[in-house]
C-alpha positions as CSV (number, residue, x, y, z in Angstrom):
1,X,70.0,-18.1,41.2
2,X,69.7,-14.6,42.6
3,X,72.9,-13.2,43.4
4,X,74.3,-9.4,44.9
5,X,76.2,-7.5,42.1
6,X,76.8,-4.1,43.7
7,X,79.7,-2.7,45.2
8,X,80.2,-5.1,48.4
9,X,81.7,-2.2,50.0
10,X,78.5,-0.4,50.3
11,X,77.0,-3.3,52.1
12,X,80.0,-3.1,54.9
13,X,79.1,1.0,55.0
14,X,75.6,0.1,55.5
15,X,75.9,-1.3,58.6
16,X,78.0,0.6,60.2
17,X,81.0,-2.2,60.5
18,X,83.9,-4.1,58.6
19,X,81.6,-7.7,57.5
20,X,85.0,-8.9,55.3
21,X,83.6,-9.1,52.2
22,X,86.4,-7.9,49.9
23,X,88.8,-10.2,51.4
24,X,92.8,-9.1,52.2
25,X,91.7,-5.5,51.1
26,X,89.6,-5.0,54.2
27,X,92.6,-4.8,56.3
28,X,94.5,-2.3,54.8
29,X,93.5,1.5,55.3
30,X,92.0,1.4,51.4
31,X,88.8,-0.5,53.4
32,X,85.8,1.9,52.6
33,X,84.5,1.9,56.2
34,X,88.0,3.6,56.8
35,X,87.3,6.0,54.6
36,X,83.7,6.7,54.7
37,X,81.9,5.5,57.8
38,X,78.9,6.3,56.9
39,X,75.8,4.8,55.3
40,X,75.8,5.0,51.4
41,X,73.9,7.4,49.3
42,X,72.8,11.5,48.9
43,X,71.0,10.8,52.9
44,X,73.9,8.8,53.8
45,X,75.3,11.6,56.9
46,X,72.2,12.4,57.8
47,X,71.2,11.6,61.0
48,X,68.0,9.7,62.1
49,X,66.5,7.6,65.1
50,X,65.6,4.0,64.6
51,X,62.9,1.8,65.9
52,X,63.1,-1.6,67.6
53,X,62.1,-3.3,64.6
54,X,64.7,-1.6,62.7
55,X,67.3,-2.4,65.2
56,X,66.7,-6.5,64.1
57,X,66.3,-5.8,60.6
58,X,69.9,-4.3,60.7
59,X,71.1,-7.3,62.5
60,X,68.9,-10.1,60.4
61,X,70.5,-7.7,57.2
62,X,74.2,-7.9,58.9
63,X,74.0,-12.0,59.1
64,X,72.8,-12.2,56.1
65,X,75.5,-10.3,54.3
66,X,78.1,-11.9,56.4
67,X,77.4,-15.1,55.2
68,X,76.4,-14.5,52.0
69,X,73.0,-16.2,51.8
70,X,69.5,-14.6,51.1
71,X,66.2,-14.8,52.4
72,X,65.1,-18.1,52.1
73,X,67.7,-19.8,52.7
74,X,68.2,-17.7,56.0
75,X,64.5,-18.8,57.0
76,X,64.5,-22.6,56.2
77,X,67.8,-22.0,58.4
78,X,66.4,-20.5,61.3
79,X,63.2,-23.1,61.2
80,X,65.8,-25.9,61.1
81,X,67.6,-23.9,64.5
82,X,64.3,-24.4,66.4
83,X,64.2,-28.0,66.0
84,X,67.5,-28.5,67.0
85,X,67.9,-29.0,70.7
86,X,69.9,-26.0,73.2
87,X,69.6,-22.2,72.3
88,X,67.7,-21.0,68.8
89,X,70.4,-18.2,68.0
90,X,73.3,-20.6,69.1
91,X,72.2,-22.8,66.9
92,X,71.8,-20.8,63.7
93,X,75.1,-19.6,64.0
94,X,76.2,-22.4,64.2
95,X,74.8,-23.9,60.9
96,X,76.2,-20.9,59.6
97,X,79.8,-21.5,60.5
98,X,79.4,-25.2,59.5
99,X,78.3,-24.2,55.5
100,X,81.1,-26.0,53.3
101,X,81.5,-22.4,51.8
102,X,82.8,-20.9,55.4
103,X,84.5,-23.6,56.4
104,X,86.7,-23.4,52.9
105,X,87.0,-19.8,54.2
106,X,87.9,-20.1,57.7
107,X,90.4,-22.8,57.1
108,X,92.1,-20.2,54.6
109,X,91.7,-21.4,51.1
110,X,90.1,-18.2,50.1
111,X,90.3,-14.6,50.9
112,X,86.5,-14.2,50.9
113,X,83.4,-16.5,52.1
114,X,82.0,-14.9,48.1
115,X,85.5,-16.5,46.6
116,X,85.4,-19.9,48.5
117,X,81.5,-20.4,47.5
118,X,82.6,-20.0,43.6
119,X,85.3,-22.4,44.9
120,X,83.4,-25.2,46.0
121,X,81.2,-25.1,42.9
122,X,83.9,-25.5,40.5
123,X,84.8,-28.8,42.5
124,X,88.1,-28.0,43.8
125,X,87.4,-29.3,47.5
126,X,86.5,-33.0,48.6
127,X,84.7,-33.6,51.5
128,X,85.7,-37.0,53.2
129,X,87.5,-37.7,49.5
130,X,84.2,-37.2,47.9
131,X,84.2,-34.2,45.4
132,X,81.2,-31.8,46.4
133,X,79.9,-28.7,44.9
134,X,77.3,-27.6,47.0
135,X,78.6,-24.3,49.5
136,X,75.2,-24.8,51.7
137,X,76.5,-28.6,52.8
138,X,76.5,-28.4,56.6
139,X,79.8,-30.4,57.7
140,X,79.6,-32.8,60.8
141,X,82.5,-33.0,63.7
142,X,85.0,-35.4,62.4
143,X,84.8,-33.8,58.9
144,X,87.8,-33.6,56.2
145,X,88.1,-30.8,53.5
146,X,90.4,-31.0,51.0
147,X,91.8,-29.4,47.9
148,X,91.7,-31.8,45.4
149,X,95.4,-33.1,43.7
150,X,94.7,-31.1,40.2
151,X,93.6,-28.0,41.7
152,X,97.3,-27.8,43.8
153,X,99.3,-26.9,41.1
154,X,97.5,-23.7,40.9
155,X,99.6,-21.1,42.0
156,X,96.9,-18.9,43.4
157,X,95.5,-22.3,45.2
158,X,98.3,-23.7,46.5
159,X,99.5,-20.3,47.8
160,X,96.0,-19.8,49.3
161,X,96.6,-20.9,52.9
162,X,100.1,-18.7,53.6
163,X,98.0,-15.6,51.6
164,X,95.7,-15.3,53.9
165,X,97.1,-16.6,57.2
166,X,96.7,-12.9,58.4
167,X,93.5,-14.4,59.7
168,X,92.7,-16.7,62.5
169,X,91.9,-19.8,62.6
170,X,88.9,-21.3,65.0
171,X,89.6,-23.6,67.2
172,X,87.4,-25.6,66.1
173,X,89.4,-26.4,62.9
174,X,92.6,-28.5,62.4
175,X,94.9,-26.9,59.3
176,X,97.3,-29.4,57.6
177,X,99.2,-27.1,55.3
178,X,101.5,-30.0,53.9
179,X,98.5,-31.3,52.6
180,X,96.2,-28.7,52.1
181,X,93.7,-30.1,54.0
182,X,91.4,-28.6,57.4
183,X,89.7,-31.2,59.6
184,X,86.4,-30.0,61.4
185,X,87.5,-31.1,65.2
186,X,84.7,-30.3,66.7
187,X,81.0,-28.5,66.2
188,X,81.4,-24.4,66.4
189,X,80.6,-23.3,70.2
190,X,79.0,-19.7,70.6
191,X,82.4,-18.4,71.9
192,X,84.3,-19.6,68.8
193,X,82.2,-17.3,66.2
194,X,83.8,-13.6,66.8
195,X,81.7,-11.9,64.5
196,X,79.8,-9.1,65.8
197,X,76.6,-10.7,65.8
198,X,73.4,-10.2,68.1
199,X,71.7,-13.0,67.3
200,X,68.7,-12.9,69.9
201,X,67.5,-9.5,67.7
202,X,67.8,-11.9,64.5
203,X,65.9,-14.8,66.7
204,X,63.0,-12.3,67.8
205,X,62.5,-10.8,64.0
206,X,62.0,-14.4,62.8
207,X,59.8,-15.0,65.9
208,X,57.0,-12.7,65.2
């Protein structure tokens, strides 16, 4: 499978905003944006106008990064959004934020969506007490995810949910610490996804 191996900070500098890709590091002043916000590379400063269609590509590129998927996936995605009932874009995201991957990230298992998908496919999370491996499984309302008895006596694990409690948690997820466990109360509304995310620019790209 095709996978990014560059410097995740350059992707953040790229687009011109914090996407959180580098985990607990991205909130101290060492984040690069912090340091250099500007694009990457030798034209990196240099100014220079950009079109409507560059405007969505920036905003299909942002999603995509955010999330940590590529191109097809993001397609079949975005083709299973239209036949969903209610708003395209709303509904995308929403797929999105229901991925097994960022759900282990939102609920605060890991400090990065790029550290909870090698989580999942090492089989430390159950789903419903069913062991799953697959970070693309959408979850349903009603939902249970939990770290599985042998991975708990890893330190790093274990500690995962007080590490990165710096972050908040949607409301449409229910964290039991005592048993390291996060139960999906509900499907993600619009208004619970606070990334910075235009997505009737990604909506009209696809459309064309």
């Amino acid at each position: 499978m095709a996978r990014y191996l560059g410097s995740v900070c350059k992707l953040c500098r790229r687009e011109g905003e914090k996407l959180f890709l580098k985990g607990t590091r991205c909130y101290t002043d060492k984040c690069a944006i912090e340091r250099r916000p500007y694009p990457p590379g030798q034209h990196g400063q240099r100014r220079s106008k950009i079109s409507d269609f560059g405007i969505q590509l920036r905003e299909k590129q942002k999603l995509k990064r955010i999330y940590g998927i590529l191109e097809q996936p993001m397609v079949n995605l975005f083709h299973k959004a239209t036949r969903m009932k209610g708003i395209t874009g709303d509904n995308m995201l929403g797929l999105l934020e229901r991925r097994l991957d960022n759900v282990v990230y939102r609920i605060g298992f890991a400090a990065s969506r790029k550290e909870a998908r090698q989580l999942v496919k090492h089989k430390h999370f159950t789903v419903n007490g069913k062991t799953v491996n697959v970070p693309a499984l959408v979850v349903d309302s009603g939902d249970i995810v939990e770290l599985v008895t042998t991975s708990r006596t890893s330190v790093k694990l274990s500690g995962a949910l007080e590490a990165n409690s710096i972050r908040e948690i949607p409301a449409w997820i229910e964290v039991d610490k005592n048993n390291f466990r996060g139960t999906v109360r509900d499907l993600p509304k619009r208004e619970d996804i606070t990334s910075q995310i235009e997505e009737r620019l990604v909506v009209e790209l696809y459309s064309k």
